[in-house]
NUDREN-297502 format. One record per atom (N, C-alpha, C, O): z, y, x; atom name; residue number from 0; chain; residue in one letter. Coordinates in Angstrom, 1 decimal. Layout:
% NUDREN-297502
> Z,Y,X,CA,NUM,A,A $
...
% end
This chain:
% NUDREN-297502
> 9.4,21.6,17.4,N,0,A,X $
> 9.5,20.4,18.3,CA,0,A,X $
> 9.1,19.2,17.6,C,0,A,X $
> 9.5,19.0,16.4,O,0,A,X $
> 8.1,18.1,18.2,N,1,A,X $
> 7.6,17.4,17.6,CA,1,A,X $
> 9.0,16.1,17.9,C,1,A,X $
> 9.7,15.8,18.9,O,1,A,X $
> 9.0,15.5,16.8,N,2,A,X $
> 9.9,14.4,16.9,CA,2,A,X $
> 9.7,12.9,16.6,C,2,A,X $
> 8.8,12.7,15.7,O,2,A,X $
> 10.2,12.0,17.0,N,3,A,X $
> 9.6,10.5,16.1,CA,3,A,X $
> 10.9,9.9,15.8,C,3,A,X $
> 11.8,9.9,16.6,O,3,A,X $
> 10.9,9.3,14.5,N,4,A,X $
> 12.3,9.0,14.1,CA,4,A,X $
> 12.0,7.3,13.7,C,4,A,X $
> 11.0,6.8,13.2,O,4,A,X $
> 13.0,6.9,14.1,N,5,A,X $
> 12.9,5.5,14.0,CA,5,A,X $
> 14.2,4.8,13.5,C,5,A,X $
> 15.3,5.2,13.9,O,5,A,X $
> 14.3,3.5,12.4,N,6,A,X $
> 15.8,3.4,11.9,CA,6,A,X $
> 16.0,2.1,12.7,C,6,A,X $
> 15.2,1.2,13.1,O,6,A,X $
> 17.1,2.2,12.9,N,7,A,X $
> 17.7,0.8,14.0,CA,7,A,X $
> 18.5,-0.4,12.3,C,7,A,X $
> 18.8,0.1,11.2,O,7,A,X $
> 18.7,-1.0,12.5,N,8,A,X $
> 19.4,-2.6,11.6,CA,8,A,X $
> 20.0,-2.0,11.2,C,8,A,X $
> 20.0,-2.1,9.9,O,8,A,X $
> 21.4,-0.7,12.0,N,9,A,X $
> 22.6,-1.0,11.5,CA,9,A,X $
> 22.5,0.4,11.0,C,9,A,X $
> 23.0,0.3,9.9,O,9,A,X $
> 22.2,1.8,11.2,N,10,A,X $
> 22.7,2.8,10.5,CA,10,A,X $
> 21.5,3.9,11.4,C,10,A,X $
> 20.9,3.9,12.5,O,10,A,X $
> 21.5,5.0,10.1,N,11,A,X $
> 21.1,6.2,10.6,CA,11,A,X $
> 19.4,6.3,11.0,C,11,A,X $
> 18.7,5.3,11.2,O,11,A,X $
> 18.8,7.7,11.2,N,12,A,X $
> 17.9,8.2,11.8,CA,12,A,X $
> 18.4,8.5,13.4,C,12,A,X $
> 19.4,9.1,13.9,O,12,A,X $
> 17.4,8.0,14.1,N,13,A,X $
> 17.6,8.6,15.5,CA,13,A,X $
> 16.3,9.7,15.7,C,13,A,X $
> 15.2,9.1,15.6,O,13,A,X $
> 16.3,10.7,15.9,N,14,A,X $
> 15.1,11.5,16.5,CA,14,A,X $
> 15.1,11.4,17.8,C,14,A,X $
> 16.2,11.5,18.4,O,14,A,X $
> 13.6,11.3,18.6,N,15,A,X $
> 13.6,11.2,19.9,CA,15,A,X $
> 12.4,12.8,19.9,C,15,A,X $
> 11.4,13.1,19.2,O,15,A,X $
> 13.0,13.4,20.9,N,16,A,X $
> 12.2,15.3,21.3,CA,16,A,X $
> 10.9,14.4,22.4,C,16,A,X $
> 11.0,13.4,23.1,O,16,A,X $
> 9.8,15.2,22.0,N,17,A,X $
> 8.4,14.6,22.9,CA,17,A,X $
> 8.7,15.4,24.0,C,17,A,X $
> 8.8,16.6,23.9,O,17,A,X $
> 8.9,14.6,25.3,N,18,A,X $
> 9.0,14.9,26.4,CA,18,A,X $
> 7.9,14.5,27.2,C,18,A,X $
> 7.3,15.0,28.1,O,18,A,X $
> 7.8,13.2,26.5,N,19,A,X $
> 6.8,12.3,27.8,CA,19,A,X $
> 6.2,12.3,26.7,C,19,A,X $
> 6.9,12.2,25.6,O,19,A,X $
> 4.5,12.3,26.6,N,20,A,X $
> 3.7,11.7,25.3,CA,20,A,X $
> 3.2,10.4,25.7,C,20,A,X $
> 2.9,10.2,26.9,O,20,A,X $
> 2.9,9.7,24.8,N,21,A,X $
> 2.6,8.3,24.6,CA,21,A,X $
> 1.2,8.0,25.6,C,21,A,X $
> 1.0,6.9,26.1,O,21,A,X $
> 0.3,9.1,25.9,N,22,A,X $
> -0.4,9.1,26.1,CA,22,A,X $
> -0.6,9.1,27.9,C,22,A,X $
> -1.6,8.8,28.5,O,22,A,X $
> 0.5,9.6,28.2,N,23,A,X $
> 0.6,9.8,29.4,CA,23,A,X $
> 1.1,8.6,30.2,C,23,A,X $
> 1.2,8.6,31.5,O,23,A,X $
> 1.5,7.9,29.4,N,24,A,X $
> 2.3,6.6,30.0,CA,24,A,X $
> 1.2,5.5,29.9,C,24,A,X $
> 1.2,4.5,30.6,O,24,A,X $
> 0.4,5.8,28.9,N,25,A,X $
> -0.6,4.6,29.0,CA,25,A,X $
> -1.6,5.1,30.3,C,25,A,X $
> -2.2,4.3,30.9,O,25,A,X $
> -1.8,6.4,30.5,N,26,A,X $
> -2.5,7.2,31.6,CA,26,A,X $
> -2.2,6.0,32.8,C,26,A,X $
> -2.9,5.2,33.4,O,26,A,X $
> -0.6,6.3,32.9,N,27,A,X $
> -0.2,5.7,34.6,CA,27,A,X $
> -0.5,4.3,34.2,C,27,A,X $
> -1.1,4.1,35.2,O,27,A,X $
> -0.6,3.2,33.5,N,28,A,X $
> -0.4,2.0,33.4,CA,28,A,X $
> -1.9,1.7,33.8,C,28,A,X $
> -2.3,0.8,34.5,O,28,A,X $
> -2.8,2.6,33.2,N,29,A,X $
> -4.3,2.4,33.3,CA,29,A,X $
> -4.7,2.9,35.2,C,29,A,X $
> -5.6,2.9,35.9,O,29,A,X $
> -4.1,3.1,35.3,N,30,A,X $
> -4.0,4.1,36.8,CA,30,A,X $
> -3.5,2.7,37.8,C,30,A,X $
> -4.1,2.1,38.6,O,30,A,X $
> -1.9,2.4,37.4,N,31,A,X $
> -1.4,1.0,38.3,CA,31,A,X $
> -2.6,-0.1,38.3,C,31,A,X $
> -3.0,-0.7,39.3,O,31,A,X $
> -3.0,-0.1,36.6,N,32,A,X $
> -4.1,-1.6,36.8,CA,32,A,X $
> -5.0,-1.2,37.3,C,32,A,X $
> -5.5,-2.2,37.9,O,32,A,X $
> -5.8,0.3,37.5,N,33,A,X $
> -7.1,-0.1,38.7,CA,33,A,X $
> -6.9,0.2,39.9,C,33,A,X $
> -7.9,0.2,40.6,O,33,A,X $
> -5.6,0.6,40.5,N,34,A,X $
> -5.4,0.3,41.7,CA,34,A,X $
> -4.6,-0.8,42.4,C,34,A,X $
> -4.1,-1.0,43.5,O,34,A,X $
> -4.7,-1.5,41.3,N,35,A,X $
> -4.3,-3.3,41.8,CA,35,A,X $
> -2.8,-3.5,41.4,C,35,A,X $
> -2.5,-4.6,40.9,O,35,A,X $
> -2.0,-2.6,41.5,N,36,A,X $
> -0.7,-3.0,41.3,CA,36,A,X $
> -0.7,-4.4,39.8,C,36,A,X $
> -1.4,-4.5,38.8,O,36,A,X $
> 0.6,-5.2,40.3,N,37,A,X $
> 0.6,-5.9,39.4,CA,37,A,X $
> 2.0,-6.5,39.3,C,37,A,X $
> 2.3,-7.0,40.4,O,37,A,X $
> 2.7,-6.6,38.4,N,38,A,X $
> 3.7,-6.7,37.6,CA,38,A,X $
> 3.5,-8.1,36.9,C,38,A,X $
> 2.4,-8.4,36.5,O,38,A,X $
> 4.3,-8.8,36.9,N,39,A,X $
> 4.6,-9.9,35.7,CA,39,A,X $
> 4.3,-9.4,34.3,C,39,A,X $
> 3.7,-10.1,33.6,O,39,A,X $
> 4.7,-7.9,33.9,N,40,A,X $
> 4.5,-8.0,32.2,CA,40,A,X $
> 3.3,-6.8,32.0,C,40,A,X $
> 2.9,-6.7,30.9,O,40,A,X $
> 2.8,-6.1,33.1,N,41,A,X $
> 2.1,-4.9,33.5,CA,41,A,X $
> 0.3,-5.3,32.4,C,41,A,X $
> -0.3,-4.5,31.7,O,41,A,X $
> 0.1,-6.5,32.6,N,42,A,X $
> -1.4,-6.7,31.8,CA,42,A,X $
> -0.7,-6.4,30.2,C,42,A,X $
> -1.2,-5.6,29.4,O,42,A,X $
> 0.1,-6.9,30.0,N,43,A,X $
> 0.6,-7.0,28.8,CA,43,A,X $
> 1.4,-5.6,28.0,C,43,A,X $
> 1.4,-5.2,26.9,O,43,A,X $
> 1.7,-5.3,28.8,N,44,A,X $
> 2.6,-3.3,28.5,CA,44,A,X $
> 1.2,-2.9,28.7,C,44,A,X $
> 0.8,-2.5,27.5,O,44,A,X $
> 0.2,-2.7,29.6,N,45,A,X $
> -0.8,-2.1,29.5,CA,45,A,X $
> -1.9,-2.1,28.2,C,45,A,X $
> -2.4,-1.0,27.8,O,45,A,X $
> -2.2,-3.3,27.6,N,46,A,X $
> -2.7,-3.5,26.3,CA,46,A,X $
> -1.9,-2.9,25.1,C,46,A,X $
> -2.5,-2.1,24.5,O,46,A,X $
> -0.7,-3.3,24.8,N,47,A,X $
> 0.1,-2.6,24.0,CA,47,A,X $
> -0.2,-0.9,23.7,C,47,A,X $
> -0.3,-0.4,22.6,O,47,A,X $
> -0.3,-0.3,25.2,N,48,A,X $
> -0.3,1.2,25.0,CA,48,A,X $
> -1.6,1.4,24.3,C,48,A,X $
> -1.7,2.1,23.3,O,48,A,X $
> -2.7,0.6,25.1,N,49,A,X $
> -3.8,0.2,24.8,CA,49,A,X $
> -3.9,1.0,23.3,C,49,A,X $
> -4.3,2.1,23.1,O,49,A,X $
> -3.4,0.2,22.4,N,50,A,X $
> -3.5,-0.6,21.2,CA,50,A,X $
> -2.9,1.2,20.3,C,50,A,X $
> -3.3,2.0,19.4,O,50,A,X $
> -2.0,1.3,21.1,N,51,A,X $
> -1.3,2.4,20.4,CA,51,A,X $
> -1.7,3.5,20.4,C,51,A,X $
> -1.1,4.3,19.7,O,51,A,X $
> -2.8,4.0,21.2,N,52,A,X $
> -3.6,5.4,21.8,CA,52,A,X $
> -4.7,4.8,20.5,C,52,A,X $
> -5.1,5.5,19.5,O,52,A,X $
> -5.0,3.6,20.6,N,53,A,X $
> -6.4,3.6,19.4,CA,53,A,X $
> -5.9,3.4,17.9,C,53,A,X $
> -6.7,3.0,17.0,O,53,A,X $
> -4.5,3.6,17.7,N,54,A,X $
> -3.7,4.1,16.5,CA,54,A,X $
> -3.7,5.3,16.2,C,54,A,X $
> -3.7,5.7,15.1,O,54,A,X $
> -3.6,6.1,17.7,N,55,A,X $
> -3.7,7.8,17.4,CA,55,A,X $
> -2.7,8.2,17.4,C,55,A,X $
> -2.4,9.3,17.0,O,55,A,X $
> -1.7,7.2,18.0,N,56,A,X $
> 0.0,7.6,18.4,CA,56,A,X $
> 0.1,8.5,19.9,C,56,A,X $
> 1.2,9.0,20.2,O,56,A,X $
> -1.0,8.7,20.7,N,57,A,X $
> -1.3,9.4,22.1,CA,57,A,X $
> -0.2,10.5,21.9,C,57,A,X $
> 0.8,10.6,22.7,O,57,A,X $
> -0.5,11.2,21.0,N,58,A,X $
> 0.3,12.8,21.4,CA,58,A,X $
> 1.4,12.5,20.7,C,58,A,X $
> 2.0,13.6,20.5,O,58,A,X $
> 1.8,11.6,20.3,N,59,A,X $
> 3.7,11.8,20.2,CA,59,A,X $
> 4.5,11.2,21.4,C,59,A,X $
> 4.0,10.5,22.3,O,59,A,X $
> 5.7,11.5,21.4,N,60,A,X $
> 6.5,10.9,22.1,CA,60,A,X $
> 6.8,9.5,22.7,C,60,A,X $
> 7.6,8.9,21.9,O,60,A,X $
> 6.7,8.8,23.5,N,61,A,X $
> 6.3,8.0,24.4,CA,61,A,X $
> 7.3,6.7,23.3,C,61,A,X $
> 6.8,5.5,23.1,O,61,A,X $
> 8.7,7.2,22.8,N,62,A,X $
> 9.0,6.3,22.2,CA,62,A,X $
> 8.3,5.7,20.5,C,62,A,X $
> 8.7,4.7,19.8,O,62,A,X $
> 6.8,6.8,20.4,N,63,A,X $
> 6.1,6.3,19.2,CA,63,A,X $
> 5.8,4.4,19.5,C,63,A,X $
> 5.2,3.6,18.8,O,63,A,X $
> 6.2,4.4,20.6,N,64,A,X $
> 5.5,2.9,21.4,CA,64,A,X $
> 6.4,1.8,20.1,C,64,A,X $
> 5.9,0.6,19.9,O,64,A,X $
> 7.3,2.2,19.7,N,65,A,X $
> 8.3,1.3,18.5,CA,65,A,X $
> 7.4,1.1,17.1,C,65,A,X $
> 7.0,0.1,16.5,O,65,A,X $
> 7.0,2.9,16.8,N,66,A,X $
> 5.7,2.4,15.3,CA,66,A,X $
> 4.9,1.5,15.6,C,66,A,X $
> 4.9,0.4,15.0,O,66,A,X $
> 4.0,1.7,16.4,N,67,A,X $
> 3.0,0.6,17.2,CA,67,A,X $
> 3.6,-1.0,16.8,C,67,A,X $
> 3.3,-1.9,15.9,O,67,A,X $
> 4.8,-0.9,17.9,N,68,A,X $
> 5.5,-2.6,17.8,CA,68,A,X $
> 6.0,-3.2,16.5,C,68,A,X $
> 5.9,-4.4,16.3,O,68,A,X $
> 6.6,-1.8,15.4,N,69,A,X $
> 6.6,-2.1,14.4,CA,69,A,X $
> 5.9,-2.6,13.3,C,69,A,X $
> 6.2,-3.1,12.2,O,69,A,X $
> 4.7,-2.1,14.0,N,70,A,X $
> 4.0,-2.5,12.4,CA,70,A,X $
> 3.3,-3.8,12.9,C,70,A,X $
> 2.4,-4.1,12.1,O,70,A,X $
> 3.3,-4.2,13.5,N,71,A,X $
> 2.8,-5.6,14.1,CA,71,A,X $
> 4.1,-7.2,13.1,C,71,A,X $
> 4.0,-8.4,13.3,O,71,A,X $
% end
């Protein structure tokens, strides 16, 4: 099982199980923006995934979206 582990301020490893991949979620966001939908933060979450598929985080678990935010 592929996992992404991420440490929070106050204690511990959390593992998150790839259910949803990272890659799939930037799928639908690219899917909402060309069919018009539009959201207040939708251009902005949309770039983000953007950014994180061209990190090469696509096939992990949707919560890899934290390494991305982290290393910024």
């Amino acid at each position: 099982m592929q996992t992404f582990e991420a440490r929070n301020g106050k204690s511990g490893r959390y593992a998150y199980p790839a259910a949803f991949a990272l890659k799939h979620m930037a799928k639908d966001l690219r899917l909402a923006h060309e069919a018009g939908v539009s959201t207040p933060l939708a251009e902005s979450v949309n770039a983000t995934y953007r950014h994180a598929l061209e990190e090469g985080l696509g096939e992990l678990d949707l919560m890899a979206i934290l390494r991305h935010l982290g290393g910024k």
